[in-house]
N, C-alpha and C positions, 0 to 999 in steps of 0.2 A: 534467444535467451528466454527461459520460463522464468516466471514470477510465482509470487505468493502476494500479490498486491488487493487481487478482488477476498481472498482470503483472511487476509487483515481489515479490509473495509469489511466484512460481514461481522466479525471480530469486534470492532473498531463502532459498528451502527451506524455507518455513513457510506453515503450513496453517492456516486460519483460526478454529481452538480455539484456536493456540497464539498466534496474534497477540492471541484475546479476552483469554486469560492475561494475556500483555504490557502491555497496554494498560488493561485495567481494563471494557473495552466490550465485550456480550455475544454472545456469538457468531451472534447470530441479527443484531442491527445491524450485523455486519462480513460479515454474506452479503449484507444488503442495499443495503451502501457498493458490497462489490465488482460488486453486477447490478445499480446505478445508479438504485435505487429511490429512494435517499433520500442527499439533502447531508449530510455528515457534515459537526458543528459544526466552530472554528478549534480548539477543545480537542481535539478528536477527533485531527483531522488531525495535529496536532503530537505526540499522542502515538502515533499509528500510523505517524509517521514517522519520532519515537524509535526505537519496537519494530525498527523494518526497519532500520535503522540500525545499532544495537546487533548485529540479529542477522549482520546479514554488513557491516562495516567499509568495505570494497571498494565496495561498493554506494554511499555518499554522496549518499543522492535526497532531492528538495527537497518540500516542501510542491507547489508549483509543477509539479516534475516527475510526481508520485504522483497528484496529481489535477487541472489543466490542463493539462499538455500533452499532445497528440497525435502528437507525433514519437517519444515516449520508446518505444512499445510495439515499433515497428520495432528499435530501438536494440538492445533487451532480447530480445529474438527472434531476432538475428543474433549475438547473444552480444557485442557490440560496447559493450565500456566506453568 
């Protein structure tokens, strides 16, 4: 399954130690969320969604948006909220 998770952390201005921080998920499981190696649990996602959240307000991404959709990466790339 593809993501949009490094997407949202470039987005977002956080780097993937600081998301491990956030989150409680070690930073080696959040390099391998973001290169699609591995499905991050519905615990995961919800709290990696918290973190991104938390960290920039503005941003407001869904479970949904973070990791199935496929349109969001365009979105986010054109700077287009």
């Amino acid at each position: 399954m593809e993501n949009n998770l490094a997407a949202y952390m470039r987005s977002a201005n956080i780097t993937q130690n600081d998301l491990a921080k956030k989150t409680g998920i070690s930073r080696q499981s959040i390099n391998q969320i973001c290169n699609n190696k591995v499905v991050p649990s519905a615990l995961a996602m919800k709290k990696i969604k918290d973190a991104l959240n938390d960290d920039d307000e503005k941003l407001n991404a869904t479970i949904d948006d973070i990791f199935f959709s496929k349109n969001v990466i365009l979105v986010l790339q054109e700077g287009v909220k």
